[in-house]
C-alpha positions as CSV (number, residue, x, y, z in Angstrom):
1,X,88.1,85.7,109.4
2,X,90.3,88.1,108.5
3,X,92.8,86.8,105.4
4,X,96.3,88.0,105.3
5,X,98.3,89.1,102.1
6,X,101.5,87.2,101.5
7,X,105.0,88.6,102.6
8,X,108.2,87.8,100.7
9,X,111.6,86.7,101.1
10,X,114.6,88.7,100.6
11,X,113.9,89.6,96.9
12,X,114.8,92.2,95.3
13,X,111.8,94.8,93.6
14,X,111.8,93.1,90.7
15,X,112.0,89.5,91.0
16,X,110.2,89.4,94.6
17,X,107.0,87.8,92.7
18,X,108.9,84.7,91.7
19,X,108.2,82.4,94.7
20,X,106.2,84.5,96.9
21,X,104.1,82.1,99.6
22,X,102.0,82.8,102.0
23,X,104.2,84.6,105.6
24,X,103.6,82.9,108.8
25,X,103.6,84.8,112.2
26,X,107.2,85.3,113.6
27,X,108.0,84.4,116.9
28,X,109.1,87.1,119.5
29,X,112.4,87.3,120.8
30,X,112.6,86.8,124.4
31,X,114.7,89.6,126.3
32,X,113.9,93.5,126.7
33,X,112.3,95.1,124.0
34,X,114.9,97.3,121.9
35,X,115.2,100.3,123.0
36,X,113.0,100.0,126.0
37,X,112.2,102.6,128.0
38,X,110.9,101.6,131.7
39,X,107.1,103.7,132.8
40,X,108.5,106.5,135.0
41,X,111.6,107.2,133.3
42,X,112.9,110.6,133.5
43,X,115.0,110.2,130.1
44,X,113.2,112.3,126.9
45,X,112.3,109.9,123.9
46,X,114.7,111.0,121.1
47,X,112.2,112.1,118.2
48,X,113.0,111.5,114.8
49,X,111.1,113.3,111.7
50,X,111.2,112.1,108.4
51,X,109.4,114.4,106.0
52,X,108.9,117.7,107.1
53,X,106.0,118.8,105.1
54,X,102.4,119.5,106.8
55,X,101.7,115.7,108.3
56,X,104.9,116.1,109.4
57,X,104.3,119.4,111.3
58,X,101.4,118.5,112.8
59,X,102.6,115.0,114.2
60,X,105.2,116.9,116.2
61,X,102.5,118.9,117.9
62,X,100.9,115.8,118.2
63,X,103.4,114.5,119.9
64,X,104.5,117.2,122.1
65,X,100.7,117.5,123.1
66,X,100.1,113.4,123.5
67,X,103.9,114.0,125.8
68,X,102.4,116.5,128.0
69,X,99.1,114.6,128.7
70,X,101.0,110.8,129.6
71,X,103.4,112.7,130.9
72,X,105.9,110.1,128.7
73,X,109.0,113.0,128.1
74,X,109.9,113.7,124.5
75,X,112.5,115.6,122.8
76,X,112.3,116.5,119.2
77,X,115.3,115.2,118.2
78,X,116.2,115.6,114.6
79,X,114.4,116.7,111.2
80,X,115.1,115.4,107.8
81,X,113.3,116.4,104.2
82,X,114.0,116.2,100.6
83,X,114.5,119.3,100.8
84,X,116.4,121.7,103.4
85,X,113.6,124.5,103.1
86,X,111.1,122.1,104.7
87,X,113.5,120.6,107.3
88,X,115.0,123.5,108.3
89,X,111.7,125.3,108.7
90,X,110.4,122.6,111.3
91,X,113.9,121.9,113.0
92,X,114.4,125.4,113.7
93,X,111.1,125.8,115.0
94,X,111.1,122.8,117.6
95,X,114.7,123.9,118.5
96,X,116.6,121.4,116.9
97,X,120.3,122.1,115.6
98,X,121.5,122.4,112.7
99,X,123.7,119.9,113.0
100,X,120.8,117.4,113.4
101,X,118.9,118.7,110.8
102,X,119.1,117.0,106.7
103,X,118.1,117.0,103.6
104,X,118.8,115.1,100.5
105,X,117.1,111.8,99.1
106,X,118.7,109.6,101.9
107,X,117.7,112.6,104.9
108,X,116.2,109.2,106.4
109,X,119.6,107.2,107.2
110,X,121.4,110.6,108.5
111,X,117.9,110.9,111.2
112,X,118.4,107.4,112.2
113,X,122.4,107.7,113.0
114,X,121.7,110.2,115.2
115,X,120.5,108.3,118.4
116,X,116.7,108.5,118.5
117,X,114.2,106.0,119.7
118,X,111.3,106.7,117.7
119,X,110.5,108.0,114.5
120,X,108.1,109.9,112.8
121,X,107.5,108.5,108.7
122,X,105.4,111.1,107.3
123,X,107.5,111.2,103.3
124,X,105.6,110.7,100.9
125,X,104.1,107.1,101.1
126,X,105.9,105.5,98.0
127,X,109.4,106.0,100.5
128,X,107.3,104.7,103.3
129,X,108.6,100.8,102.8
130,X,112.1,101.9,102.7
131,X,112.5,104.2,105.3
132,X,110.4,101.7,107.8
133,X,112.9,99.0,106.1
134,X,116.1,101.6,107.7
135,X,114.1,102.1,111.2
136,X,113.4,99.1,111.6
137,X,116.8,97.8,110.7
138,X,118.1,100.5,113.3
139,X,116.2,99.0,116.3
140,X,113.8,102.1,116.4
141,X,110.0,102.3,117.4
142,X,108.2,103.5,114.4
143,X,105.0,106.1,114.1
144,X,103.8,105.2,110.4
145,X,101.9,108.0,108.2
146,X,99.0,106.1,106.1
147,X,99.4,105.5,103.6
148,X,102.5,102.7,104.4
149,X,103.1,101.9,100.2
150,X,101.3,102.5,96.9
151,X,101.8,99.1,95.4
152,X,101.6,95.4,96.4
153,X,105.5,95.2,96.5
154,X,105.5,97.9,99.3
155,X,102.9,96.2,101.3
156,X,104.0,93.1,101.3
157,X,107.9,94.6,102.3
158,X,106.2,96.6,104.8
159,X,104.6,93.3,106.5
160,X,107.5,91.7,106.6
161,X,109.5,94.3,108.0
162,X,106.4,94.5,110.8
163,X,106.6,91.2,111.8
164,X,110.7,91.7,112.0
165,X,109.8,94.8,114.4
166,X,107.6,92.3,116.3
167,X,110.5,90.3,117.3
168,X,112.4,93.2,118.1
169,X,109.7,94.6,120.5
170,X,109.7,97.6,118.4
171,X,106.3,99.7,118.7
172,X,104.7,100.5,115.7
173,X,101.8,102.6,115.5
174,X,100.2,103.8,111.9
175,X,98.1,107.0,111.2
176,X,94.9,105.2,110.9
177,X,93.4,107.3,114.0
178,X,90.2,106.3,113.6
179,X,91.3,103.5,115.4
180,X,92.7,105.5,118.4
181,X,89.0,107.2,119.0
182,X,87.1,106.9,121.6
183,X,83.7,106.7,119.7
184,X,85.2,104.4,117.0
185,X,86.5,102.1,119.4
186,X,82.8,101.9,120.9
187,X,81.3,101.3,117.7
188,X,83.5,98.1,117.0
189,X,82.4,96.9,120.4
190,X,79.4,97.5,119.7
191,X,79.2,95.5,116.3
192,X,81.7,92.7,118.0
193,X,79.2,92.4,120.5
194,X,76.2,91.9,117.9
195,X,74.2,95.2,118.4
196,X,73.1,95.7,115.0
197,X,73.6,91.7,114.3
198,X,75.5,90.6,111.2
199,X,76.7,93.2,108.7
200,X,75.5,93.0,105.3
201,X,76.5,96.0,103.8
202,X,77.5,99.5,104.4
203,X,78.9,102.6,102.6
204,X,82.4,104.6,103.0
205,X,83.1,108.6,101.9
206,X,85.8,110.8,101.7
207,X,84.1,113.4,99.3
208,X,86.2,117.0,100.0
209,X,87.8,119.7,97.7
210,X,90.8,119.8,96.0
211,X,94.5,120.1,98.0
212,X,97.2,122.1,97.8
213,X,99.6,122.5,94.1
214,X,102.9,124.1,94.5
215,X,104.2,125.6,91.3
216,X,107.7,126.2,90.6
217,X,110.6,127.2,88.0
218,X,114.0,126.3,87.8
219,X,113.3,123.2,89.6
220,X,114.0,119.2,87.8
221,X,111.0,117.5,86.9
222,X,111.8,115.3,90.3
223,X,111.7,118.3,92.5
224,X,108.3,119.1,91.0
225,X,106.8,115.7,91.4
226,X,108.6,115.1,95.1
227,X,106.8,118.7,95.8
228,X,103.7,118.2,94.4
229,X,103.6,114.2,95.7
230,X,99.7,114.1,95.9
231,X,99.0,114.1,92.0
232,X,101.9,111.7,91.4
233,X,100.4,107.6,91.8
234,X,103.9,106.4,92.5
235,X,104.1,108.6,95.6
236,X,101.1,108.7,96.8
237,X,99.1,106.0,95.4
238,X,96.2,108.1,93.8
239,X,94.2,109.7,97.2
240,X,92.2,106.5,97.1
241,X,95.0,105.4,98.7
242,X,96.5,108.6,100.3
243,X,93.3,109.6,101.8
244,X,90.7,107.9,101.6
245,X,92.5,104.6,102.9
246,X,91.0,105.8,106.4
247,X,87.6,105.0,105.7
248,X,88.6,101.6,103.7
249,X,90.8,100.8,107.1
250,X,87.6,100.9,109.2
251,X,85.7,99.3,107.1
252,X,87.8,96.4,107.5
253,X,87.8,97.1,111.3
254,X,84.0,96.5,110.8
255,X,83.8,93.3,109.4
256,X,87.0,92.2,110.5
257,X,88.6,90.8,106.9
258,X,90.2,92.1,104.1
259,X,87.9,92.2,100.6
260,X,88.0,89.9,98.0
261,X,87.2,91.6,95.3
262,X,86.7,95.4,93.6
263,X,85.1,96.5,90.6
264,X,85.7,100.0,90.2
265,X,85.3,103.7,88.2
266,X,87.4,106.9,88.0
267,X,88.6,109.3,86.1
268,X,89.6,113.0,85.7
269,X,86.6,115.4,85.3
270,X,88.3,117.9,87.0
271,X,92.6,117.4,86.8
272,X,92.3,116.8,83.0
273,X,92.0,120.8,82.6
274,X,94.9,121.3,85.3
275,X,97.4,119.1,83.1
276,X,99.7,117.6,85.9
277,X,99.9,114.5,87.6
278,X,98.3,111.2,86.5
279,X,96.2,111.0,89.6
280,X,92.8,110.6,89.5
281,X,90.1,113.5,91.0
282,X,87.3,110.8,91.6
283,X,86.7,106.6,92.6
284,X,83.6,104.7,93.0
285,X,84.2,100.4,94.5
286,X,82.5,97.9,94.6
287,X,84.1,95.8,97.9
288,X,83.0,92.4,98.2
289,X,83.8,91.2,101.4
290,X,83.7,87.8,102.8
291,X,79.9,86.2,103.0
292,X,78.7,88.2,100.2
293,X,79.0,91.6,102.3
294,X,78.9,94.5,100.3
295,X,80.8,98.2,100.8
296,X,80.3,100.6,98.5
297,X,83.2,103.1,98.4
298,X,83.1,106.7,97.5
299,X,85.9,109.9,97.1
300,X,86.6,112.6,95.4
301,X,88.9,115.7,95.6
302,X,86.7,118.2,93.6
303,X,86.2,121.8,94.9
304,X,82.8,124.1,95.2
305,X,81.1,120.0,96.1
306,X,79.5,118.4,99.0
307,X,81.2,116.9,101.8
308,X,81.4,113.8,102.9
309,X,84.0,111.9,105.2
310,X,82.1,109.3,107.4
311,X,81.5,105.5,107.4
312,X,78.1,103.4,107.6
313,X,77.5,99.7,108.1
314,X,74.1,98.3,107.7
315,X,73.4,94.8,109.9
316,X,70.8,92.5,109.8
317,X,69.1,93.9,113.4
318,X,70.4,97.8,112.6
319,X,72.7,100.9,111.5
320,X,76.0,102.5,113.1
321,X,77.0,106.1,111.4
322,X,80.0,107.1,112.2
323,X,82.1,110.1,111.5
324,X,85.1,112.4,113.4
325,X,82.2,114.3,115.5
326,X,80.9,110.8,116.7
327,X,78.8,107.8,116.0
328,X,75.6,106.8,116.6
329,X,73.8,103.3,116.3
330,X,69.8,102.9,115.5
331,X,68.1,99.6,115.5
332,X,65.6,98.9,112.3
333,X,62.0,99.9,113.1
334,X,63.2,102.4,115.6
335,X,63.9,106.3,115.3
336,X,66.1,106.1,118.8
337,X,69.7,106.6,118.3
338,X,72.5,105.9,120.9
339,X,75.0,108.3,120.0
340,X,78.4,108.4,121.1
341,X,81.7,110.3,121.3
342,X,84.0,112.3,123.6
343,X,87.0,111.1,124.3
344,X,90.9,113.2,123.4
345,X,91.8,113.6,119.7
346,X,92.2,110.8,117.5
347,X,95.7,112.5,115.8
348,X,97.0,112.9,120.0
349,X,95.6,109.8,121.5
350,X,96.9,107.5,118.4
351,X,100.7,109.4,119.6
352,X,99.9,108.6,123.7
353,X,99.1,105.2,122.7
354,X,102.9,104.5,121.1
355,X,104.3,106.3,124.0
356,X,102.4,104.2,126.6
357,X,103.5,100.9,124.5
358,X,107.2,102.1,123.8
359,X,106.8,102.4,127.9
360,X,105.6,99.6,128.7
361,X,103.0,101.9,130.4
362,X,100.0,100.6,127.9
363,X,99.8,97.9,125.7
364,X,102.3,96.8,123.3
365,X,101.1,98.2,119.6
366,X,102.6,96.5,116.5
367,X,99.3,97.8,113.8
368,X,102.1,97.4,110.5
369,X,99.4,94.6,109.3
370,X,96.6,96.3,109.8
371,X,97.5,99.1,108.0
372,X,99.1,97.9,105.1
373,X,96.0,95.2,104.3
374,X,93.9,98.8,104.5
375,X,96.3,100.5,102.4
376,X,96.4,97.1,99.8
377,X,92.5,97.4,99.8
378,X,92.7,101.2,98.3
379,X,95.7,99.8,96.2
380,X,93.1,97.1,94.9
381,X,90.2,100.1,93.8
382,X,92.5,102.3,92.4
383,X,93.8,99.4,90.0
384,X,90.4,98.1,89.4
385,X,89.8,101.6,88.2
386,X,92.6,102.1,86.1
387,X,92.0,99.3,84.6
388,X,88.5,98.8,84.3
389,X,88.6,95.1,85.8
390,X,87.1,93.4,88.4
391,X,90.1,92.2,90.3
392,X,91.0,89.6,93.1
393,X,92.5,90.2,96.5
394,X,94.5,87.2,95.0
395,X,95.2,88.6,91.9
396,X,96.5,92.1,92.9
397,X,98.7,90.4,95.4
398,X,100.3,88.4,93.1
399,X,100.5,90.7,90.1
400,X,104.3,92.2,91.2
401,X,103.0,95.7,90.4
402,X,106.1,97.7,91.4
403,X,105.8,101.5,91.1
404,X,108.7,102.6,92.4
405,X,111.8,103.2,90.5
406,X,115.2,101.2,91.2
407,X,117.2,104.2,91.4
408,X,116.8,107.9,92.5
409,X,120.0,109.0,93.8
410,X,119.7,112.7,93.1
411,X,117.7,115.6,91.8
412,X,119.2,115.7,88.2
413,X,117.5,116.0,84.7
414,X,116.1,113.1,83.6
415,X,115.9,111.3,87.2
416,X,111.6,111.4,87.2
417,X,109.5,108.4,86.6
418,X,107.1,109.6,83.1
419,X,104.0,110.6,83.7
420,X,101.0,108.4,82.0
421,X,97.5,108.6,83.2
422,X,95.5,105.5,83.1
423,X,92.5,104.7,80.9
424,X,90.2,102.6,81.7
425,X,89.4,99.8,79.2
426,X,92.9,100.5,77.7
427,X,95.4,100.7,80.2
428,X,96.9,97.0,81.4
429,X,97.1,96.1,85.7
430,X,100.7,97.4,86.1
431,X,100.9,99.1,82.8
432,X,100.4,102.6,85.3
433,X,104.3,103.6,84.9
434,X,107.0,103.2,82.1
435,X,108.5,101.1,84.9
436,X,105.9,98.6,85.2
437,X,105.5,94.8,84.1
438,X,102.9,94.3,82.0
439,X,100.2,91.9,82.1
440,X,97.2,91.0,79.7
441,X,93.9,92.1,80.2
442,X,92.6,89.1,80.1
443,X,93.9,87.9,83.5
444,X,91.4,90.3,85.4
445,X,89.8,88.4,88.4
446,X,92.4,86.1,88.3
């Protein structure tokens, strides 16, 4: 059921679109995985950490944690940032040397010539294609922060470096958790196996406050955008895409396809009195998924508001709910619930689960598809809302969008992308960056 996006060829960012068609599965390569690491062995996994910031942080002690419960050793091998502060601050904490410790806009290549067999991408996401392109290219397994790109050019590079990890035997494992739960895995059962019969519709949140701004002086105009990533849609991809991609990925879990179309709304209520970025604060979507189903998708990062983070799919026999406490599914006509949960963190087991397949003690994992169809879904809504078009899964595939900029070699004057805030009704599909190609309006739903 579930359609995939198209992958390209060896094209550069620019002229990728030209003769794009649609990728076909790659076989594997017979032979030992690359960098394989038999169940039992005594040998530490060499950790790599690119992008020191927070998500970084915390998927060390994930790691370390989901380590000490598989009893899969690890050693936290070397740290790399944009900035030395960060890496520094991390390395020196896990006990890593300074000699294995970078910083710099290529801190990714100078982790990966160091030795290790897995890596951690937590950068911002608009580096994610590039530095999963390097690990990739390296012959090392891969743990993928969502979200993996914040354009179609970066998905589709990100598939087809996935399928080139596939026949490698490289593990990849993204930071879609969710899917790593106990009580989320029950749930999918539990709607595979027909419980609440066919679904016809549901709804997805993230509704929370605003995140963290970092100030500063003295600083280039790139070092204040690479800092302040989040408000910035060529790093992060608007937090339709940053954040609330979670809830998008599991509603395509759900119904097991990718939407077809989105008709969406945003805007700035809130960031237009802060005056920086060209994110959005708020998105509402209209998802049509295959057989007329319906998800209606809601966020906003707006303090002193109600919360929201949870999923809900409505089927023709009943409802599952489902949030990070647990789930619960209730058939119509009844006020019984089976509730579910339990089970070891999502953010730990999601990091035993890549040890156990870089092991060969579990399963192999290889979820680059997944994840970047999730993340080209919130990609989709945040152009629909930029816009103010009803657009295609087709059509945003296709349009070439390409936020990223060719070259950013160093922190100097000058080096940052503009900043233009979309608005809707006036702003073009890729017309989102003084980089971008633009297109009539008039090819909506294309």
């Amino acid at each position: 059921m579930s359609q995939s996006i198209i992958t390209l060829g060896g094209a550069s960012r620019r002229s990728f679109i030209a003769n794009c068609a649609a990728a076909a599965s790659l076989p594997l390569l017979s032979g030992l995985p690359v960098n394989v690491f038999a169940a039992g062995d005594s040998k530490p996994l060499k950790v790599g950490v690119i992008g020191a910031g927070g998500r970084g942080s915390g998927a060390v002690a994930d790691i370390l944690e989901a380590s000490k419960l598989s009893k899969i050793p690890v050693q936290i091998w070397a740290v790399g940032d944009a900035f030395m502060k960060s890496a520094k601050g991390l390395g020196e904490r896990r006990g890593v040397p300074a000699e294995r410790i970078f910083d710099g806009l290529d801190n990714h290549l100078k982790v990966l010539e160091t030795g290790v067999d897995v890596v951690i991408l937590t950068a911002p996401p608009g580096y994610r294609p590039q530095h999963f392109k390097a690990a990739v290219e390296k012959g090392v397994h891969v743990f993928a922060e969502k979200a993996v790109a914040v354009d179609p050019f970066g998905v589709a590079q990100f598939i087809k470096d996935g399928e080139i990890a596939a026949q490698k035997k490289l593990s990849v494992v993204a930071g879609t958790q969710r899917r790593h739960q106990k009580h989320y895995v029950e749930a999918i059962k539990r709607i595979r196996d027909g419980e609440i019969g066919e679904i016809v519709s549901g709804q997805v949140y993230w509704m929370g406050g605003e995140l963290w701004h970092r100030g500063g002086t003295d600083i280039t105009d790139l070092q204040y955008q690479l800092r302040n990533w989040l408000y910035f849609t060529w790093l992060s991809g608007d937090h339709i895409v940053e954040q609330h991609v979670h809830n998008i990925d599991i509603a395509n879990w759900a119904i097991g396809a990718n939407p077809v179309n989105a008709n969406a709304m945003g805007g700035r209520q809130v960031r237009v009195l802060k005056k920086y970025g060209d994110a959005f604060d708020h998105f509402s979507v209209d998802y049509e998924y295959p057989n007329g189903v319906r998800i209606l998708s809601f966020c906003r990062q707006s303090n002193n508001t109600s919360s929201n983070v949870s999923e809900r799919f409505v089927g023709t026999k009943g409802v599952v709910e489902l949030s990070s406490s647990g789930g619960s599914l209730r058939l119509h006509g009844s006020s019984d619930r089976k509730k579910f949960g339990g089970g070891i963190n999502g953010y730990v087991q999601e990091h035993i689960d890549l040890l156990e397949s870089i092991t060969g003690k579990g399963p192999y994992l290889n979820e680059a598809r997944t994840v970047a169809e999730s993340t080209l879904a919130g990609v989709m809504g945040r152009m629909s809302a930029y816009t103010g078009g009803r657009l295609s899964w087709n059509f945003v595939v296709k349009s070439s969008l390409n936020l990223f900029p060719e070259n950013l070699n160093g922190f100097g004057p000058g080096t940052a992308p503009g900043v233009r805030v979309a608005i809707p009704g006036k702003t073009r599909v890729t017309d989102v960056a003084p980089f971008g190609k633009y297109v009539p309006n008039d090819n909506y739903g294309a």
